[in-house]
N, C-alpha and C positions, 0 to 999 in steps of 0.2 A: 642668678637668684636661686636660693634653696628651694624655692616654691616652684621651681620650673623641672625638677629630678624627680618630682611625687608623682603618684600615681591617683589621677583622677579617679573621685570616689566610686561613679561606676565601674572602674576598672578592678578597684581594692574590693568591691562586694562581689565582680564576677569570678575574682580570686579565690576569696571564702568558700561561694558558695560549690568550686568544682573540686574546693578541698573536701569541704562538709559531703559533695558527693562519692571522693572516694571511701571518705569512713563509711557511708553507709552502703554501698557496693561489699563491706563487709559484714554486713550483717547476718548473710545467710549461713554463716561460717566456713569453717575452712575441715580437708583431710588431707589425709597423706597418701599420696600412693605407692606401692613397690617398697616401703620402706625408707623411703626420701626424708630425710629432714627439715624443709622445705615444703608449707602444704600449699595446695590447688585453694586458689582462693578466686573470686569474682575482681574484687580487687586492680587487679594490673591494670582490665579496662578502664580505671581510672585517670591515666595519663592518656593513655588515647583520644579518649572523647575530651580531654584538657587541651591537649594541644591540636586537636583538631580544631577545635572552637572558638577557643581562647589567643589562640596562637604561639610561636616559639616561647617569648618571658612570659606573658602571663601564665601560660601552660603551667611552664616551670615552675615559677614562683607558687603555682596554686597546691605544687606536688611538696616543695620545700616546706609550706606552711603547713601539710599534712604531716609531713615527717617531726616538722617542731613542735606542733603541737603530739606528738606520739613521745617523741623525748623528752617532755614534759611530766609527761605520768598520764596521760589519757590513753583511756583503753579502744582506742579505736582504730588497730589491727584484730584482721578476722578472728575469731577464737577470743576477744575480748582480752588482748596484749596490746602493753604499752610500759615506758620506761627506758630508760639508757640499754637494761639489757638486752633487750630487741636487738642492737646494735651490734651485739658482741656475739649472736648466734648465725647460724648458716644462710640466712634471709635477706643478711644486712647489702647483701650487693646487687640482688632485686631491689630489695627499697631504693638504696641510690641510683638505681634502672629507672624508678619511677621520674624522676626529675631528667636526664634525659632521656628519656625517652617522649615524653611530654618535648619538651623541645626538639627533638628530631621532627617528629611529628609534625608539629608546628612551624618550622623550617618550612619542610617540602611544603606541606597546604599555602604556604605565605607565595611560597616561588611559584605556584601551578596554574597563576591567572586569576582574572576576576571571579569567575565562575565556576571555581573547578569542577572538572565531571567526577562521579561517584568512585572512576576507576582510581584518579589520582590520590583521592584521600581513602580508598584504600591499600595504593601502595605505600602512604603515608603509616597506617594505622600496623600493616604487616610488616614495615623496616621498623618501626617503633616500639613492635612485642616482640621483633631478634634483637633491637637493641637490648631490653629490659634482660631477657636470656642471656645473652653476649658478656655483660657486664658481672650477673646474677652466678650464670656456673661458676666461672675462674675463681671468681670472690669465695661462692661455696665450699670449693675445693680448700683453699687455701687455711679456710677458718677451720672447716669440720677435720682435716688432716684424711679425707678422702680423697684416691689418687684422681687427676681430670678426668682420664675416661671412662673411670665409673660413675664419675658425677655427671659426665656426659650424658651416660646412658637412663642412670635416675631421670635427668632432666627433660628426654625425649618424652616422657608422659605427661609432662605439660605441652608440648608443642600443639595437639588437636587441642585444646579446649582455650589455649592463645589465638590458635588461627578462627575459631568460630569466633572468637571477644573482636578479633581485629576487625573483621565483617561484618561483624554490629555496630561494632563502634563507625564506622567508616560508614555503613547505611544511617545513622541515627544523625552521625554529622553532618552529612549532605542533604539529608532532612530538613535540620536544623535551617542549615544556610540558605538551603531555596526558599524556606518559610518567613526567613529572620533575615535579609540580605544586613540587615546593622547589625548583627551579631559575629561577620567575618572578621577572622584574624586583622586587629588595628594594624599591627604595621604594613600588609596589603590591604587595605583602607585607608591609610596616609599613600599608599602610593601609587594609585588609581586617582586620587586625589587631586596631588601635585599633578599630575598625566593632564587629566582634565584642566587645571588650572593654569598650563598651559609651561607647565615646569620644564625648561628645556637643561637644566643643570645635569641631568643623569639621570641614574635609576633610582635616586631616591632613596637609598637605603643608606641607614647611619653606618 
């Protein structure tokens, strides 16, 4: 049935709403440092706290509808950019960092237990701002015709103000969770579920 592939409306609003809060993670603006092309924006931590929360798809999905609604023509990249040509400048392989990295994220919190301790979602929140990096330099390099290892090194000035975002993100989320136990990642909520329910077919994952 088509009606069985949708995504429950609570799900499709906790979407929105961690898309809505990456555009507004950019509000405070963004700069540049060392001369990088690429500015320091609040921003990133918005996959973090996505797929901490939301889990691997939703995570994702809530980073993809930021991105489409920005390729659209809405200005809600920091510095008040948006439009296809975002896409075509030094930025564009951060952005697609954004959606996995949200899903990295979201992965480990799913696999780390019922409960997980603060430590594991924040090794979740720290492999999910190298992911963003990871993806982010190469890309840079490649669009700006800047050789890697100076893009390398540009990029090292993001790395403290990532790793403070990861550890916020990563306390906010374990927050979240202890406060909100209905608010953990659905697909470890389907599978503590089935556990309970007495599910002996496996581990429950599609």
């Amino acid at each position: 049935m088509p009606g069985r592939s949708r995504l429950p409306a609570a799900d499709l609003a906790r979407i929105a709403a961690f898309a809505a809060l990456t555009a507004v993670l950019g509000l405070p603006g963004a700069f540049n440092l060392f001369g990088n092309s690429v500015p320091v924006t609040l921003q990133s931590m918005g996959p973090l706290l996505a797929g901490a929360i939301l889990g691997a798809k939703r995570g994702a999905l809530s980073q993809a509808l930021f991105l489409a609604l920005v390729a659209a023509g809405l200005p809600l990249l920091a510095g008040g950019r948006g439009g296809l040509g975002v896409f075509a400048g030094g930025s564009v392989g951060y952005l697609i960092g954004f959606v996995v990295s949200a899903f990295v994220v979201g992965l480990i919190v799913e696999r780390s237990g019922r409960r997980p301790g603060t430590h594991w979602v924040l090794v979740a929140t720290v492999l999910g701002a190298a992911t963003t990096l990871a993806i982010g330099i190469p890309v840079q390099s490649a669009v700006t015709g800047v050789p890697l290892p100076e893009t390398f090194t540009l990029a090292l000035a993001f790395v403290p103000g990532d790793a403070a975002k990861a550890v916020f993100a990563a306390l906010v989320a374990a927050g979240a969770q202890r406060a909100y136990p209905d608010a953990a990642p659905a697909a470890r909520r389907e599978r503590v579920q089935g556990r309970a329910g007495g599910d002996d077919t496996g581990s429950g994952r599609a």
